[in-house]
N, C-alpha and C positions, 0 to 999 in steps of 0.2 A: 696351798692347802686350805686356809681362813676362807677364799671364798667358794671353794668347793662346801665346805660345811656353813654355809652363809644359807637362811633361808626359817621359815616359819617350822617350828617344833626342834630344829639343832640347835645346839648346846656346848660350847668346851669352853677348857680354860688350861690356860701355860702357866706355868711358876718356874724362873730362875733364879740363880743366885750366880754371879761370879765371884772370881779370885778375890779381891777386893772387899766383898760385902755386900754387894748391892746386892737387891731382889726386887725383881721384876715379875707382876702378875699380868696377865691378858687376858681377857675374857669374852667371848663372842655367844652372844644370844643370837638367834636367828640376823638379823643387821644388825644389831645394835653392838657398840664394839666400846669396851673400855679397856682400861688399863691406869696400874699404881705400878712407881719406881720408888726406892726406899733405898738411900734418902731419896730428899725431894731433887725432881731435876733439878737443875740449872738452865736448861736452855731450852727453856720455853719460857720467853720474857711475857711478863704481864696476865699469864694464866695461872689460878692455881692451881695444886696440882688435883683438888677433888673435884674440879671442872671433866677429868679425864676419865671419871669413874666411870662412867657410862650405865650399865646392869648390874654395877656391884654400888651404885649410889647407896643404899641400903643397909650397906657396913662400914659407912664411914664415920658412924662416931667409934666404931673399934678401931679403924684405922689412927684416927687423930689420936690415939692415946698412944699411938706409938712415935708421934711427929711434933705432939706438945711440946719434949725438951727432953733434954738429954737423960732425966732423971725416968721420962716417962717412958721411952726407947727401952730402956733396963725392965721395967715394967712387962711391958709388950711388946713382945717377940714379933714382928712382921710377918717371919715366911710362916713362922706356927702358928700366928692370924688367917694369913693367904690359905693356909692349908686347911685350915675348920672352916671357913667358908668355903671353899671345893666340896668338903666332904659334903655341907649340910646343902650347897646348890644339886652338886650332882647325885647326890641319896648314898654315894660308893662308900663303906669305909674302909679310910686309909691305914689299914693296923698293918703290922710287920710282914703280913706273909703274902699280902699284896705286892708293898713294898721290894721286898728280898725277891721279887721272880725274877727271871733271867729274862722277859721281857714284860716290861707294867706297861699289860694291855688290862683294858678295866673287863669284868667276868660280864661273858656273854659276847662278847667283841672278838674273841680267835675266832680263825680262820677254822 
């Protein structure tokens, strides 16, 4: 599907979280492809992880204030970072009644 939507003027972006905690963002500009994992990998030796940012380079000093330290994590929420950058990238916003539909297609995108 990434490089179906690969290409000059397309846009998207993924946000997960698992069991665990982690939260993972992805983000596809037309090619240009980044991605943040929270925590930081582990295995990807010898790169940092704001190396990875790719189109979201731009929000990384919001990001670091969640990767500073422990104290700064409490601070700054990740996914409720990842998620106000979507909103203010993609112009959608994210309020509850988006949220709450039985399927989050963003408006104007049904069938």
């Amino acid at each position: 599907m990434t490089d179906r939507l690969a290409g000059d003027g397309f846009r998207h972006w993924r946000l997960s979280l698992d069991i665990e905690g982690n939260t993972v963002m992805y983000a596809r500009y037309g090619n240009a492809e980044g991605f943040l994992e929270h925590p930081e990998p582990g295995w990807i030796p010898f790169t940092h992880w704001t190396d990875h940012l790719g189109p979201l380079s731009a929000y990384t000093e919001l990001f670091l204030r969640g990767y500073d330290s422990e104290e700064a994590e409490a601070d700054v929420d990740i996914t409720a970072a990842c998620l106000a950058v979507i909103e203010v990238e993609s112009g959608v916003r994210l309020d509850d009644e988006l949220m709450d539909r039985p399927h989050s297609l963003l408006p104007g995108l049904e069938a």
